[in-house]
C-alpha positions in Angstrom: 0.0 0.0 0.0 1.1 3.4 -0.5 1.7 6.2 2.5 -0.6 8.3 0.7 -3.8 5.4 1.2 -2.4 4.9 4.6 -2.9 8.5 5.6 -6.1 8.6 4.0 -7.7 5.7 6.0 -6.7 6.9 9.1 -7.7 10.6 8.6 -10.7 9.9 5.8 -14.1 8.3 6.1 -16.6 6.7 3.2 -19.8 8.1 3.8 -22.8 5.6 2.3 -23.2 8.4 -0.3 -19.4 7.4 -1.5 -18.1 10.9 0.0 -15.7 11.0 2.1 -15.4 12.6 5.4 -12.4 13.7 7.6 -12.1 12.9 10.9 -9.5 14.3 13.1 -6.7 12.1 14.2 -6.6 11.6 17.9 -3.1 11.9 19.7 -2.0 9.3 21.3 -2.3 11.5 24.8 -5.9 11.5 24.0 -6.3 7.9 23.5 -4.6 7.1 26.9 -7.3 9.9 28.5 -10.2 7.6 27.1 -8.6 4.4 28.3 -7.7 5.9 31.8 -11.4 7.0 31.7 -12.8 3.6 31.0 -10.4 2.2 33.7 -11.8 4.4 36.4 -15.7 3.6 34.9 -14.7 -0.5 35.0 -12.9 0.5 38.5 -15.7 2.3 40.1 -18.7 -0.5 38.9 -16.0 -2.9 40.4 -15.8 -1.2 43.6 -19.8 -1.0 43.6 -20.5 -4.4 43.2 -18.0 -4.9 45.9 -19.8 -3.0 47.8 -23.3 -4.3 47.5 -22.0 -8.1 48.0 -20.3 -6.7 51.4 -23.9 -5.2 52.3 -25.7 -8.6 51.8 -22.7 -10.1 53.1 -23.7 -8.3 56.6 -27.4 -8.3 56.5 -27.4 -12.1 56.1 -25.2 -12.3 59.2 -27.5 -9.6 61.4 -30.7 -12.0 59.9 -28.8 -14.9 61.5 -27.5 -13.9 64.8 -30.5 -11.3 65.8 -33.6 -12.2 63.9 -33.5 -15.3 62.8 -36.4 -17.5 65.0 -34.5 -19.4 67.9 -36.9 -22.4 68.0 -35.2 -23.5 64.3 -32.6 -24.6 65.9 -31.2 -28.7 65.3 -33.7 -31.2 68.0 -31.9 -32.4 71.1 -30.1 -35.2 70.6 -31.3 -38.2 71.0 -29.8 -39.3 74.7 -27.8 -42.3 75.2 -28.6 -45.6 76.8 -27.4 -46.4 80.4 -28.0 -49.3 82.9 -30.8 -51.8 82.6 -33.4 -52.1 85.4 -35.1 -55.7 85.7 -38.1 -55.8 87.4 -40.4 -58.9 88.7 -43.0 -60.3 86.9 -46.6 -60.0 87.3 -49.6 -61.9 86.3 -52.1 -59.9 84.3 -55.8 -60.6 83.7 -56.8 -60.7 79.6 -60.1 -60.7 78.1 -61.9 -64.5 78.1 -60.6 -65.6 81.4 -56.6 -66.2 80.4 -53.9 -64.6 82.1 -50.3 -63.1 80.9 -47.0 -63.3 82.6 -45.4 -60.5 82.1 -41.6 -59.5 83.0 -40.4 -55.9 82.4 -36.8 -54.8 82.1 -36.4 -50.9 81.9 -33.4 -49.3 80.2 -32.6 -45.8 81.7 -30.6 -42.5 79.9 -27.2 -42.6 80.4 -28.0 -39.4 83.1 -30.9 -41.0 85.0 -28.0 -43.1 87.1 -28.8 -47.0 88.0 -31.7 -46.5 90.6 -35.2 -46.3 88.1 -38.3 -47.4 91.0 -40.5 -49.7 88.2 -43.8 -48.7 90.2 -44.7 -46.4 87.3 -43.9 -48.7 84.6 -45.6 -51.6 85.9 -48.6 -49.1 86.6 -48.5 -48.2 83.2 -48.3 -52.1 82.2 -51.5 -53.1 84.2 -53.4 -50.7 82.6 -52.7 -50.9 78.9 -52.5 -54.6 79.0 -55.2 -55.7 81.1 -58.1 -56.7 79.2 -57.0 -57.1 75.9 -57.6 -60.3 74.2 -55.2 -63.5 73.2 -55.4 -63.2 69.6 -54.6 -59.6 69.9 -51.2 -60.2 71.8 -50.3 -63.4 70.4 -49.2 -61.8 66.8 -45.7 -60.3 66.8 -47.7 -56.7 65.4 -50.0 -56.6 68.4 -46.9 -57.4 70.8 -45.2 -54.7 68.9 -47.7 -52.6 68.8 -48.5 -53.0 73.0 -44.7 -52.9 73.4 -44.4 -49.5 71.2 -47.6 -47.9 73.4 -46.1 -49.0 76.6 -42.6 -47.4 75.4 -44.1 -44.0 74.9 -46.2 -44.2 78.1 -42.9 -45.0 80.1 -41.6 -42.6 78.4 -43.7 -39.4 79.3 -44.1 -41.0 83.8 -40.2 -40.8 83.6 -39.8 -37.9 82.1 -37.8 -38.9 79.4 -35.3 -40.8 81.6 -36.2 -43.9 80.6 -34.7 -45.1 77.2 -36.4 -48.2 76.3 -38.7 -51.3 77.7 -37.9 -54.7 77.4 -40.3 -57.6 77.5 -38.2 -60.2 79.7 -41.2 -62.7 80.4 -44.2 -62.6 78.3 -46.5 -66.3 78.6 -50.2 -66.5 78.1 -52.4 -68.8 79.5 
């Protein structure tokens, strides 16, 4: 190419019309103004998007420390098993004139210590078991099913200090 189309491109525009147009060259001073101007318009949309993450940032942490609702907090856990109480047998009354043996065994929280009275339990025993029929104990689901009421009823007299119940004896008649 020759210096005279050289010139002419960077100083000279087509118009659609096929005229051309000057345009003045810029410096290269001016061209560093433009690109130091877009630096600091990049630098300062940087610096607000900065900004408005940090905001979040902190209003997500006031929300969890201050308002966030205390009762969504993780459940207790779940305590841990300590020393097994037996207690004696008794003989029950069912429906139909028969009669069940039943021998309890109570396992105690770790924190409830070694010394669980049984009165409750039994209590509890007599009463959801007495009068029910043979059929209706003599199928694993209705033993589970007595065993699993009995749990929850243990439960609730002790306070939660009793862990689980075990059926030692357990003989109809």
């Amino acid at each position: 190419m020759s210096e005279t189309t050289i010139e002419k491109s960077r100083t000279a525009r087509t118009l659609r019309d096929g005229k051309e147009a000057t345009v003045a060259d810029k410096t290269d001073a001016s061209a560093s103004k433009d690109e130091t101007a877009d630096v600091a318009k990049r630098g300062g949309k940087l610096k607000l998007i900065i900004a408005a993450v940090a905001v979040l940032a902190l209003l997500g942490g006031v929300y969890q420390f201050v308002l966030a609702p205390k009762g969504a907090k993780a459940a207790p856990p779940k305590p841990m098993p300590g020393a097994v109480v037996k207690l004696d047998s008794i003989t029950l009354n069912l429906a139909g004139g028969h009669f069940l043996k039943l021998g309890l065994s109570l396992q105690a929280t770790a924190d409830a210590g070694e010394d669980v009275p049984g009165a409750k339990a039994l209590d509890a025993a007599i009463e959801q078991l007495s009068g029910k029929s043979v059929t209706e104990l003599a199928s694993k689901t209705g033993r589970d099913k007595a065993k699993a009421a009995l749990v929850e009823t243990v439960s609730e007299l002790y306070e939660g200090k009793i862990y689980d119940v075990y059926f030692t004896d357990f003989v109809m008649q």
